[in-house]
Biopython code that builds the backbone (N, CA, C, O; Angstrom):
import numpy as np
from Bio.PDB.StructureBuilder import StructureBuilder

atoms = [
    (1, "UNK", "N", (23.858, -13.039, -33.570)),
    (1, "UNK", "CA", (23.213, -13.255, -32.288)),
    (1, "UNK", "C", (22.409, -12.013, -31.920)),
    (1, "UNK", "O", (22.825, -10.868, -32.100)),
    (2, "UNK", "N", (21.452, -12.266, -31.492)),
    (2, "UNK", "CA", (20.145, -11.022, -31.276)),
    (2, "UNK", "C", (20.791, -10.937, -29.824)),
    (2, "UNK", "O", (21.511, -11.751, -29.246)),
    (3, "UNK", "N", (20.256, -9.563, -29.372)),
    (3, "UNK", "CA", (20.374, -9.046, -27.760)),
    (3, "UNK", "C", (18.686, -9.379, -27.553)),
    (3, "UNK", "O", (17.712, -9.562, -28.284)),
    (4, "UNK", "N", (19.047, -9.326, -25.788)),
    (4, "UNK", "CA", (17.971, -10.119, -25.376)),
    (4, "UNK", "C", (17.062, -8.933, -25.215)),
    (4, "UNK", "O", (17.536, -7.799, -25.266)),
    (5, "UNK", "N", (15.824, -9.131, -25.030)),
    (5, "UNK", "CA", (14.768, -7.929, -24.719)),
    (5, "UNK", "C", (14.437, -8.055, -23.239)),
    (5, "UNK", "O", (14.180, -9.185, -22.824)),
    (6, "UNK", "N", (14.418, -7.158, -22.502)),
    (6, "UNK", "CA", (13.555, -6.869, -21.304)),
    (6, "UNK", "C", (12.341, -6.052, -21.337)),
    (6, "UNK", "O", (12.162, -5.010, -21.967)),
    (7, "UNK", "N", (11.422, -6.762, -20.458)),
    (7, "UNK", "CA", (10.074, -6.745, -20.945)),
    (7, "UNK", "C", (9.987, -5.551, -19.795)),
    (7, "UNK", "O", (11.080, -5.470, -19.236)),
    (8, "UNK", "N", (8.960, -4.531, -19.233)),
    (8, "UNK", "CA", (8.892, -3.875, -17.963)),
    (8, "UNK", "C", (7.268, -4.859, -17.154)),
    (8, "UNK", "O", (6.243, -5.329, -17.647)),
    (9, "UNK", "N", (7.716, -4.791, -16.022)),
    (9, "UNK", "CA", (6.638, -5.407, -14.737)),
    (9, "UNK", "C", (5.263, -5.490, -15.740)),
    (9, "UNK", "O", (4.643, -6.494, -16.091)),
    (10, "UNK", "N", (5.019, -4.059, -16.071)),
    (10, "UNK", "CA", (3.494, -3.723, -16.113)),
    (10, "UNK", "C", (3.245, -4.247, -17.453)),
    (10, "UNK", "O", (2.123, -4.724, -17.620)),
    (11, "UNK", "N", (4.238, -4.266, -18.673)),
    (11, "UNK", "CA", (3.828, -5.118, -19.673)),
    (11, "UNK", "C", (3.700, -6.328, -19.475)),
    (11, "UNK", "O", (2.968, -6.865, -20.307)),
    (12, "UNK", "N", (4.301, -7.293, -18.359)),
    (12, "UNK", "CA", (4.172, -8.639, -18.065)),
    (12, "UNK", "C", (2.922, -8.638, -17.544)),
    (12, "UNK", "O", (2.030, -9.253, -18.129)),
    (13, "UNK", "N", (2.761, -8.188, -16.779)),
    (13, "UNK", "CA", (1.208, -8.479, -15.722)),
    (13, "UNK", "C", (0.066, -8.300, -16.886)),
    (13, "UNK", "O", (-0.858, -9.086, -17.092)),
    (14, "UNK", "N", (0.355, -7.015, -17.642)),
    (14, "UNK", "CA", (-1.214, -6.877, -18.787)),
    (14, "UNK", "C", (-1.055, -8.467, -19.560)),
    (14, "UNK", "O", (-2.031, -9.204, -19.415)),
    (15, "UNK", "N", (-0.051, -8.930, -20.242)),
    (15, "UNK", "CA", (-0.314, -10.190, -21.193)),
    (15, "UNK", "C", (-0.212, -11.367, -20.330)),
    (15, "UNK", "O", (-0.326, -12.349, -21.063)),
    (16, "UNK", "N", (-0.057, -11.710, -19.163)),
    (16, "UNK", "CA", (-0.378, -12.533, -18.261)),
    (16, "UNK", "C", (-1.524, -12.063, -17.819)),
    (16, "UNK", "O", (-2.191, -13.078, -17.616)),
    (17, "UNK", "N", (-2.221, -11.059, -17.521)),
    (17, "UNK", "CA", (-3.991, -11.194, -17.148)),
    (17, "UNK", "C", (-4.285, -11.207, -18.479)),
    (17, "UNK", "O", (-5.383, -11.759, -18.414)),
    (18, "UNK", "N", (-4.083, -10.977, -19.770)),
    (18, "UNK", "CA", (-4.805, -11.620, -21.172)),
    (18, "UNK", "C", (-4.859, -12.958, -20.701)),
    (18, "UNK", "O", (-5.914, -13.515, -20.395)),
    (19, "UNK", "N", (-3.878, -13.414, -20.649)),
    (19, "UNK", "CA", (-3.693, -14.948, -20.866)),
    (19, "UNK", "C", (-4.367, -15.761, -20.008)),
    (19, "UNK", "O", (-4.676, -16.902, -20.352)),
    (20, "UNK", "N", (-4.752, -15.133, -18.470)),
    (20, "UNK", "CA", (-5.242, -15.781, -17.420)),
    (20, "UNK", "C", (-6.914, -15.534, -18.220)),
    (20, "UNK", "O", (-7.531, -16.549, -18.541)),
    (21, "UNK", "N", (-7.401, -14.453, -18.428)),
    (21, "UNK", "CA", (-8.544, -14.336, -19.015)),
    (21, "UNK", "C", (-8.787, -15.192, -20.322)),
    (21, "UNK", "O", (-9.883, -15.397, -20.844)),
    (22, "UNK", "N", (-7.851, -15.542, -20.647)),
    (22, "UNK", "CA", (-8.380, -16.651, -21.660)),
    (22, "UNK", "C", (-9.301, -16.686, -23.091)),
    (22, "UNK", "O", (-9.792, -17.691, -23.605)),
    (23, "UNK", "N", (-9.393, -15.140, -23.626)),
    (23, "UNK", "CA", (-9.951, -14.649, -24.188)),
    (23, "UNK", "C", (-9.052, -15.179, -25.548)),
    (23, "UNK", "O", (-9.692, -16.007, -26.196)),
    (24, "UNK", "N", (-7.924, -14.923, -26.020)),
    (24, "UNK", "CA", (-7.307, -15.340, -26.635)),
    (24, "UNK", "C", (-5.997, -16.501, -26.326)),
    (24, "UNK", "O", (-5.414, -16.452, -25.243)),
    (25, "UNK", "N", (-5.603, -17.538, -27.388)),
    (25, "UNK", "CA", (-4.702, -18.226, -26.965)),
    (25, "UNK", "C", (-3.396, -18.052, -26.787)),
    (25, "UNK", "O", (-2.719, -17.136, -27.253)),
    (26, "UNK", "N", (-3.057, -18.890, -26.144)),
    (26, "UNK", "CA", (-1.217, -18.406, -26.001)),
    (26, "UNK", "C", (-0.905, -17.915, -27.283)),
    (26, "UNK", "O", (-0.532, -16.742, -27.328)),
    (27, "UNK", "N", (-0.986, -18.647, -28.497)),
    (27, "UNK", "CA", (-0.077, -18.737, -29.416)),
    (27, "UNK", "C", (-0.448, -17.351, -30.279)),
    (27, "UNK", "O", (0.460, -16.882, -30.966)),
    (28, "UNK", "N", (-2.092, -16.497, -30.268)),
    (28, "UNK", "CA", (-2.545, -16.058, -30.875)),
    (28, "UNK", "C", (-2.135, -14.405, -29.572)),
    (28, "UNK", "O", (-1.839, -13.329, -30.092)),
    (29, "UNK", "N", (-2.183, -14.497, -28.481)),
    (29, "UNK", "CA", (-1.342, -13.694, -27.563)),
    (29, "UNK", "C", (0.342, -13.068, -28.364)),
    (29, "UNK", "O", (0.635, -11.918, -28.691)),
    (30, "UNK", "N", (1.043, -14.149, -28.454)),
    (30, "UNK", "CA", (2.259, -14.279, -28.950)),
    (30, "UNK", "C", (2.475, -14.042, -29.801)),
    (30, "UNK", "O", (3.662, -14.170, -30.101)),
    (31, "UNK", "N", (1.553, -13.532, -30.818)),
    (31, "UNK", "CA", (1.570, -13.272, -32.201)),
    (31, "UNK", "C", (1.190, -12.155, -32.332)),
    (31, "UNK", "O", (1.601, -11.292, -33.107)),
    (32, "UNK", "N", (0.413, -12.114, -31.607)),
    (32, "UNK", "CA", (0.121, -9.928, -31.244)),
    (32, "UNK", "C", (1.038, -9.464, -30.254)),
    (32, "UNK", "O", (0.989, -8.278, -29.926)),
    (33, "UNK", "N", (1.777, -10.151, -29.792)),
    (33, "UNK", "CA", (2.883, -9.305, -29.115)),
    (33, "UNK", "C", (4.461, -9.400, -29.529)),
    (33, "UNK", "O", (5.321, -8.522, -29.476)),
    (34, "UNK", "N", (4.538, -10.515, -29.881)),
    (34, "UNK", "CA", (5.926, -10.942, -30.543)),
    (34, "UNK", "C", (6.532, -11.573, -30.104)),
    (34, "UNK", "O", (7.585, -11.944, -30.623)),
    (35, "UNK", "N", (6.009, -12.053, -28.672)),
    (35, "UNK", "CA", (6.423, -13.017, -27.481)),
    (35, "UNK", "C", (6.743, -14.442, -27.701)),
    (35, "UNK", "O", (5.700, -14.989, -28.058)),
    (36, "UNK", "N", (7.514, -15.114, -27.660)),
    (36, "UNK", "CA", (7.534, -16.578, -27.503)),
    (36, "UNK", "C", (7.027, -16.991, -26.752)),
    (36, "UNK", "O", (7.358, -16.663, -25.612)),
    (37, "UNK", "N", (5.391, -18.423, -27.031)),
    (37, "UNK", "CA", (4.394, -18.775, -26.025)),
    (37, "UNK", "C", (5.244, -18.891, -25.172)),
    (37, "UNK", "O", (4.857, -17.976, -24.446)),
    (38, "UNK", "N", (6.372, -19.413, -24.516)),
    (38, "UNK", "CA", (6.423, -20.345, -23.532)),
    (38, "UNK", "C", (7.062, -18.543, -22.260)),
    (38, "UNK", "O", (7.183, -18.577, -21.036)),
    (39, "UNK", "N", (7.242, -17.643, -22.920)),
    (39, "UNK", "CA", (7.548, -16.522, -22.041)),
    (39, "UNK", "C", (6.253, -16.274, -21.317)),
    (39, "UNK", "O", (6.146, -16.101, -20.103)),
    (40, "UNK", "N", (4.805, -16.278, -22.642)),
    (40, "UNK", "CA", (3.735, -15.536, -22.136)),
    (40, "UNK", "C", (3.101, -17.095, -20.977)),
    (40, "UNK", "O", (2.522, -16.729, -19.954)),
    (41, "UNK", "N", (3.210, -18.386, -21.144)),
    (41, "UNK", "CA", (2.817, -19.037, -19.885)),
    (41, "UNK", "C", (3.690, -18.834, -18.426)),
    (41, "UNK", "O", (3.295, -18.660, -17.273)),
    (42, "UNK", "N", (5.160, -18.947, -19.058)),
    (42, "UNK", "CA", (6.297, -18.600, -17.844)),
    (42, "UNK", "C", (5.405, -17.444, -16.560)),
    (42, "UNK", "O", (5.258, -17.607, -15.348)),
    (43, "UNK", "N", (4.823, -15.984, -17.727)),
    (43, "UNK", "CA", (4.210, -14.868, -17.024)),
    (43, "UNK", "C", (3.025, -15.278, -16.444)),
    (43, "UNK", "O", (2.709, -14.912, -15.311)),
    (44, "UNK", "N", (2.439, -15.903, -17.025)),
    (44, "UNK", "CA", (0.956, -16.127, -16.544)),
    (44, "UNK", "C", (0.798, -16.928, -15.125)),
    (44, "UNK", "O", (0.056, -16.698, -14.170)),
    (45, "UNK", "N", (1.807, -17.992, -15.353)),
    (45, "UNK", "CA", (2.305, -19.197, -14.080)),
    (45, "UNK", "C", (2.492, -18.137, -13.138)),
    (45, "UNK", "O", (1.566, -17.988, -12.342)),
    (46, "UNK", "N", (3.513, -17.332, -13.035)),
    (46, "UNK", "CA", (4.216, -16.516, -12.119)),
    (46, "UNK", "C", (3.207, -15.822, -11.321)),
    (46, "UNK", "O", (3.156, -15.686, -10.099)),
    (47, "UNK", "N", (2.217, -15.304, -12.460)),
    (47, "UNK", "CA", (1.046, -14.485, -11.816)),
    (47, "UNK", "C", (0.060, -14.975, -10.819)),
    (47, "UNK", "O", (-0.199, -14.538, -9.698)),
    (48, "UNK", "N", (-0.558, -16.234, -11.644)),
    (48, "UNK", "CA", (-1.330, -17.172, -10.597)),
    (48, "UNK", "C", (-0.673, -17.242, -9.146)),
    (48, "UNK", "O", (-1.235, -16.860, -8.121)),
    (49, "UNK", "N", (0.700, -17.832, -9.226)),
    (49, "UNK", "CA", (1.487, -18.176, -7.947)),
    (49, "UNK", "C", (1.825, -16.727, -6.955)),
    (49, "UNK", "O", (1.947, -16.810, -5.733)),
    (50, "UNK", "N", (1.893, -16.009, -7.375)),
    (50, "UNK", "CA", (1.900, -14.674, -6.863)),
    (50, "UNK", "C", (1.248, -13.816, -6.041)),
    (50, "UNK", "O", (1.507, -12.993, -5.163)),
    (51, "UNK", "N", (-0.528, -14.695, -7.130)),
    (51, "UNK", "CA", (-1.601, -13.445, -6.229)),
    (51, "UNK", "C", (-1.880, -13.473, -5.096)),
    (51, "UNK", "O", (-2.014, -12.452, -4.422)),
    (52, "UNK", "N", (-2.002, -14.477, -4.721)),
    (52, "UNK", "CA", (-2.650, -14.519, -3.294)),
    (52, "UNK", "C", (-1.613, -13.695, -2.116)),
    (52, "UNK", "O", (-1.939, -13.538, -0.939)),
    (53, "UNK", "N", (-0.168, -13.169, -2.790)),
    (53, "UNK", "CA", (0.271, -12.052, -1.843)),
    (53, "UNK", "C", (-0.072, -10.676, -2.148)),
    (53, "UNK", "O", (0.363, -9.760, -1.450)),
    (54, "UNK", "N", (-0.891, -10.455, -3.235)),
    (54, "UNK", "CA", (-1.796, -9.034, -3.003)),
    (54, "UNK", "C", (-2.604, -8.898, -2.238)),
    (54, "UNK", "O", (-2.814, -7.854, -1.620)),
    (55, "UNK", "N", (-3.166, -9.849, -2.140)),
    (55, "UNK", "CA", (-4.411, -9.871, -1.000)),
    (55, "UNK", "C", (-3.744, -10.351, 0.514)),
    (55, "UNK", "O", (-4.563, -10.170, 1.415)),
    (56, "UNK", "N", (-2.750, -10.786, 0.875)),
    (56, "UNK", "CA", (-2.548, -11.306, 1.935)),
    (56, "UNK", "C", (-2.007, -10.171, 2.955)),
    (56, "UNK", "O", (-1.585, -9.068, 2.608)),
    (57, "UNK", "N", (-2.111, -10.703, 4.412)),
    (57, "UNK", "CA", (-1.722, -9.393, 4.732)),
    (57, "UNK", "C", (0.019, -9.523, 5.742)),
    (57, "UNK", "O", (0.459, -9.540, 6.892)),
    (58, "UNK", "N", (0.507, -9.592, 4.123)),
    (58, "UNK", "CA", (2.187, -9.251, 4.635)),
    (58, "UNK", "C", (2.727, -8.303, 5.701)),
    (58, "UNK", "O", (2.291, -7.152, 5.722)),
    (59, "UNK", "N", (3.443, -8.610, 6.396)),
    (59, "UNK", "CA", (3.635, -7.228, 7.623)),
    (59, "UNK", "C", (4.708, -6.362, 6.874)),
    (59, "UNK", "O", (5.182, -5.325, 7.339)),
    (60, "UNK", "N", (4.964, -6.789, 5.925)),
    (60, "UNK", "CA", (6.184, -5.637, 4.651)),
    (60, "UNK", "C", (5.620, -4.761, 4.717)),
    (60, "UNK", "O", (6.102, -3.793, 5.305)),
    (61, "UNK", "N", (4.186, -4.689, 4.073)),
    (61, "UNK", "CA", (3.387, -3.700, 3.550)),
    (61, "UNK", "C", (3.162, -2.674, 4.162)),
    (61, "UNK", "O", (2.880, -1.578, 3.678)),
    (62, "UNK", "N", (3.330, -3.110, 5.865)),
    (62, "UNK", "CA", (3.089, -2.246, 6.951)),
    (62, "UNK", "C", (4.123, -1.245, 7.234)),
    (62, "UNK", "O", (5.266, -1.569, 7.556)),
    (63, "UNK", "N", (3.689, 0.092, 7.104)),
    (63, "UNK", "CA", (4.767, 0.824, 7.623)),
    (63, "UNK", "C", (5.356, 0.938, 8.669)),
    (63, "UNK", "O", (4.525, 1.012, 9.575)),
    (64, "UNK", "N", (6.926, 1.026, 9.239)),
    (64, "UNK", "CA", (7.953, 1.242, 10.395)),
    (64, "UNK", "C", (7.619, 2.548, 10.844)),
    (64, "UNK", "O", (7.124, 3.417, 10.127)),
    (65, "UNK", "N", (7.918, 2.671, 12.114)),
    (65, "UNK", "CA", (7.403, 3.721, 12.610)),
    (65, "UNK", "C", (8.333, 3.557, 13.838)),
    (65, "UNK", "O", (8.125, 2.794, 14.782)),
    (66, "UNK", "N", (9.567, 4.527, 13.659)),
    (66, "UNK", "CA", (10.851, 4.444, 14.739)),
    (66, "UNK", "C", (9.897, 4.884, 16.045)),
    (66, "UNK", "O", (8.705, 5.180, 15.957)),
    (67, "UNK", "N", (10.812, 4.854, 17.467)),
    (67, "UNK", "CA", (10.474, 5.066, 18.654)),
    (67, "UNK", "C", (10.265, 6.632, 18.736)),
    (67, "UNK", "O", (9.343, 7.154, 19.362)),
    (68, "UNK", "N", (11.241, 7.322, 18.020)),
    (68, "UNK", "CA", (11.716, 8.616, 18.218)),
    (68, "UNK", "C", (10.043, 9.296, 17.486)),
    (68, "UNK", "O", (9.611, 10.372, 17.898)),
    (69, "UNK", "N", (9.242, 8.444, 16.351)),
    (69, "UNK", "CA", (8.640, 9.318, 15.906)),
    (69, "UNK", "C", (7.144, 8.796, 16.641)),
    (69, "UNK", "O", (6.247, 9.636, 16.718)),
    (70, "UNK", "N", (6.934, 7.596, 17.102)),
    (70, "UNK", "CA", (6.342, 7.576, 18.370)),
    (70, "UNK", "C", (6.112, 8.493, 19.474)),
    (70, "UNK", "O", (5.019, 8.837, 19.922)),
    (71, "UNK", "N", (7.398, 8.889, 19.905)),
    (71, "UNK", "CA", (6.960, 9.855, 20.943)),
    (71, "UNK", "C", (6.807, 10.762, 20.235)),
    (71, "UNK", "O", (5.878, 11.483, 20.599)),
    (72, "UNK", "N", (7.376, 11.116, 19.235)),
    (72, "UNK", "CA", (6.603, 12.663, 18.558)),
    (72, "UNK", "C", (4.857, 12.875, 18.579)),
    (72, "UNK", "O", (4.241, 13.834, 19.045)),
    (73, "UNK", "N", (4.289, 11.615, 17.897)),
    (73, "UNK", "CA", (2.815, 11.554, 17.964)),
    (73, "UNK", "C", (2.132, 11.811, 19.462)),
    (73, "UNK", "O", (1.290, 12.600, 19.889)),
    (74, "UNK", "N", (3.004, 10.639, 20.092)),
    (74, "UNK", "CA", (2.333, 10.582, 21.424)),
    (74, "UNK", "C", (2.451, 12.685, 22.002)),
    (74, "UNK", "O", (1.500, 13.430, 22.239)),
    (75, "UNK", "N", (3.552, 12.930, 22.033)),
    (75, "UNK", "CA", (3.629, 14.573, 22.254)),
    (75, "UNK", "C", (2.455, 15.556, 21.695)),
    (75, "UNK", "O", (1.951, 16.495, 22.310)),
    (76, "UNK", "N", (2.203, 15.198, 20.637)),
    (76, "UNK", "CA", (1.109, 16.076, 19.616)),
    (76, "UNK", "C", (-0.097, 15.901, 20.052)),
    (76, "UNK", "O", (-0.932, 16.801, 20.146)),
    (77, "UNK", "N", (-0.360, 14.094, 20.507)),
    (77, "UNK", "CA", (-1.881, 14.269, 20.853)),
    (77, "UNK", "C", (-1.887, 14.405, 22.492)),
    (77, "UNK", "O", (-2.921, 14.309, 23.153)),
    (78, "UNK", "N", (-0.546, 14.648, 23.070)),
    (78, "UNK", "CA", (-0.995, 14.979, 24.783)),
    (78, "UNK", "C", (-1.465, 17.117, 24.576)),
    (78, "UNK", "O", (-2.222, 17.953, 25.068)),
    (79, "UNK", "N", (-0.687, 17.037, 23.824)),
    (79, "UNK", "CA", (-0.581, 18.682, 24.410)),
    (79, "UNK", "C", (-1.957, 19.769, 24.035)),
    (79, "UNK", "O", (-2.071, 20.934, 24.418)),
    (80, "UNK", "N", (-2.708, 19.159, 23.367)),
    (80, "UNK", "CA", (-3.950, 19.356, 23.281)),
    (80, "UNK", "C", (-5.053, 19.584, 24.520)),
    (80, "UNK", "O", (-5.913, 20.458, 24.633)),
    (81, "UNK", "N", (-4.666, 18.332, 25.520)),
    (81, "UNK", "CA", (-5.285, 17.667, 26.807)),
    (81, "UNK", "C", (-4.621, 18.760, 27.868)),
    (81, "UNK", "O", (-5.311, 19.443, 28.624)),
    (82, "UNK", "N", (-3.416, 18.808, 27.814)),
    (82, "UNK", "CA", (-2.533, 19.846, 28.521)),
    (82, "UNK", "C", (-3.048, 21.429, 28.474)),
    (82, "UNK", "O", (-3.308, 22.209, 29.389)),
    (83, "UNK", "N", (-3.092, 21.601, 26.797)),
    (83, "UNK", "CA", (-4.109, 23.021, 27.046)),
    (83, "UNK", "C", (-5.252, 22.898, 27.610)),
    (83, "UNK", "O", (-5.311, 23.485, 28.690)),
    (84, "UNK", "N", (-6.280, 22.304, 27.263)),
    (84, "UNK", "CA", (-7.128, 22.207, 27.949)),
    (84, "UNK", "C", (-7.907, 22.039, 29.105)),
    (84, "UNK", "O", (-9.064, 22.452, 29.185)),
    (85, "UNK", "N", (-7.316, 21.447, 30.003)),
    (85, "UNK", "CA", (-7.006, 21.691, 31.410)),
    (85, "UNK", "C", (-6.271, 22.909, 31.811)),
    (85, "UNK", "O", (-6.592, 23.470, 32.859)),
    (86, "UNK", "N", (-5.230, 23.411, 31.012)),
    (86, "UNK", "CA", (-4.975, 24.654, 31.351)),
    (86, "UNK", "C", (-5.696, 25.783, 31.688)),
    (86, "UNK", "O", (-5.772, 26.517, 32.673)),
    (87, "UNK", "N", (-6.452, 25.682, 30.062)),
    (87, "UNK", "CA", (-7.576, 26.848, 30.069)),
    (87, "UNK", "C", (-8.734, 26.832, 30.913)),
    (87, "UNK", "O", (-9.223, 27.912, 31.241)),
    (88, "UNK", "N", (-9.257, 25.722, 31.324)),
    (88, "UNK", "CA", (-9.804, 25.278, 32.285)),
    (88, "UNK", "C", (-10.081, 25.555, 33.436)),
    (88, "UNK", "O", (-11.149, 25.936, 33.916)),
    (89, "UNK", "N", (-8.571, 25.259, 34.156)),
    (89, "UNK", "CA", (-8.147, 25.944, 35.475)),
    (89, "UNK", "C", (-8.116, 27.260, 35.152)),
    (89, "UNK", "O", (-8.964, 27.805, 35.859)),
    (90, "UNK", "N", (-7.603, 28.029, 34.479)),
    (90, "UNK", "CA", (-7.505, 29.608, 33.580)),
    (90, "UNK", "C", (-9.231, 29.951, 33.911)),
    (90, "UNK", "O", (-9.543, 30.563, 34.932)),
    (91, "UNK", "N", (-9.856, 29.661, 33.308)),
    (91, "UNK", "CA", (-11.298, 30.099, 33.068)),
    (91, "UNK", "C", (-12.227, 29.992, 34.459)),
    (91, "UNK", "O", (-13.256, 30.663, 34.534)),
    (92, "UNK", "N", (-11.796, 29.077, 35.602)),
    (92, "UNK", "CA", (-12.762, 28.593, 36.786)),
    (92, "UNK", "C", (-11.753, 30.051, 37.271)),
    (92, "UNK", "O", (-12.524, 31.006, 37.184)),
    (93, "UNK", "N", (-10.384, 30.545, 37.725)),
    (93, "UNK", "CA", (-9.928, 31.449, 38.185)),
    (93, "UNK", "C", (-10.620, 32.709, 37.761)),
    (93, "UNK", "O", (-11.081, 33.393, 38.675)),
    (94, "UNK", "N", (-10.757, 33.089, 36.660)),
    (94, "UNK", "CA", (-11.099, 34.100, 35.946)),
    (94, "UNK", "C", (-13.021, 34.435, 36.401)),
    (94, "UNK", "O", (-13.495, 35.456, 36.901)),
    (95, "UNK", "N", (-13.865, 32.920, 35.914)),
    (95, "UNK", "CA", (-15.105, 32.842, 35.969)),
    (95, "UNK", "C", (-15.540, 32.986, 37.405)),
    (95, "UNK", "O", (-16.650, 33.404, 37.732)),
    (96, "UNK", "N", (-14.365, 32.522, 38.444)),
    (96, "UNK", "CA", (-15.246, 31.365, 39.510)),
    (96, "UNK", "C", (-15.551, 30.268, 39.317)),
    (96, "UNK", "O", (-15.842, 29.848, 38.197)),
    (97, "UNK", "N", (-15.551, 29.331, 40.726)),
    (97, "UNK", "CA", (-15.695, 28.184, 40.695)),
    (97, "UNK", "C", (-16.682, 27.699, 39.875)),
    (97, "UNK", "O", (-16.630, 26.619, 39.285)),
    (98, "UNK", "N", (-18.169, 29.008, 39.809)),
    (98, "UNK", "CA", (-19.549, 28.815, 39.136)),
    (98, "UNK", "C", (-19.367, 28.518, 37.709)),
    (98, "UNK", "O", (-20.353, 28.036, 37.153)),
    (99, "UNK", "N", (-18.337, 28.699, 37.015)),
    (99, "UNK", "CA", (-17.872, 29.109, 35.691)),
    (99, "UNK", "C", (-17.464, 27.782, 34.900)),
    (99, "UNK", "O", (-17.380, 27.587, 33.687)),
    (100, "UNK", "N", (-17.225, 26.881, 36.054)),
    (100, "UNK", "CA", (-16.457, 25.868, 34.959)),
    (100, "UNK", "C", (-17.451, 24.883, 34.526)),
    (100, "UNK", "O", (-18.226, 24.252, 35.245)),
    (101, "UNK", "N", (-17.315, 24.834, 33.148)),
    (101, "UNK", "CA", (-18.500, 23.796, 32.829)),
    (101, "UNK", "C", (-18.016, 22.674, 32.066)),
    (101, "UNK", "O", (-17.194, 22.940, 31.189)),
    (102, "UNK", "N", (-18.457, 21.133, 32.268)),
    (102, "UNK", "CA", (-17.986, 20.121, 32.018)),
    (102, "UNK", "C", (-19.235, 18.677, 32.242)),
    (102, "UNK", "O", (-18.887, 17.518, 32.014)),
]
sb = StructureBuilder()
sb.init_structure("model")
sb.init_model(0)
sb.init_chain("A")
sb.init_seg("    ")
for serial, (resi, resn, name, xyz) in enumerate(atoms, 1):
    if name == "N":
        sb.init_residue(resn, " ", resi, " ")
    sb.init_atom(name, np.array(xyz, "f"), 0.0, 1.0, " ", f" {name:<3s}", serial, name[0])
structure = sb.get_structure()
């Protein structure tokens, strides 16, 4: 009894886009790879049925973004606004009222 082979992702997807490209046949696929046709259609099926979630726009794909690191952002882009009005008021004291320009 033979042990079974596992194939990796990226070798499936290359001989399933051969196969979808159609350049060569299953059987002639299977013979340059060592594959039994009915693995390399199994891959090819899978692929077709598949794609349209590369392109789709899954909310998986989207990164989480806790509350805690929310307010971190929100903190980073206030305190910018905060100096700046600081220096502001800082500079009309320093300049005079004549001084502040905006």
């Amino acid at each position: 009894m033979t042990k079974r082979k596992f194939y990796s992702a990226e070798f499936k997807a290359k001989v399933a886009l051969e196969a979808i490209r159609e350049e060569l046949t299953t059987a002639e696929l299977a013979k340059k790879y060592g594959i039994h046709p009915t693995m390399i259609s199994g891959w090819k099926r899978a692929a077709i049925e598949n794609m349209a979630s590369a392109f789709g726009g899954s909310s998986s794909a989207e990164p989480t973004i806790s509350e805690r690191e929310v307010e971190k952002l929100h903190a980073k882009i206030g305190r910018p606004v905060v100096e700046r009005d600081f220096l502001a008021d800082a500079s009309s004291l320093i300049l005079g009222a004549g001084g502040k320009k905006r």
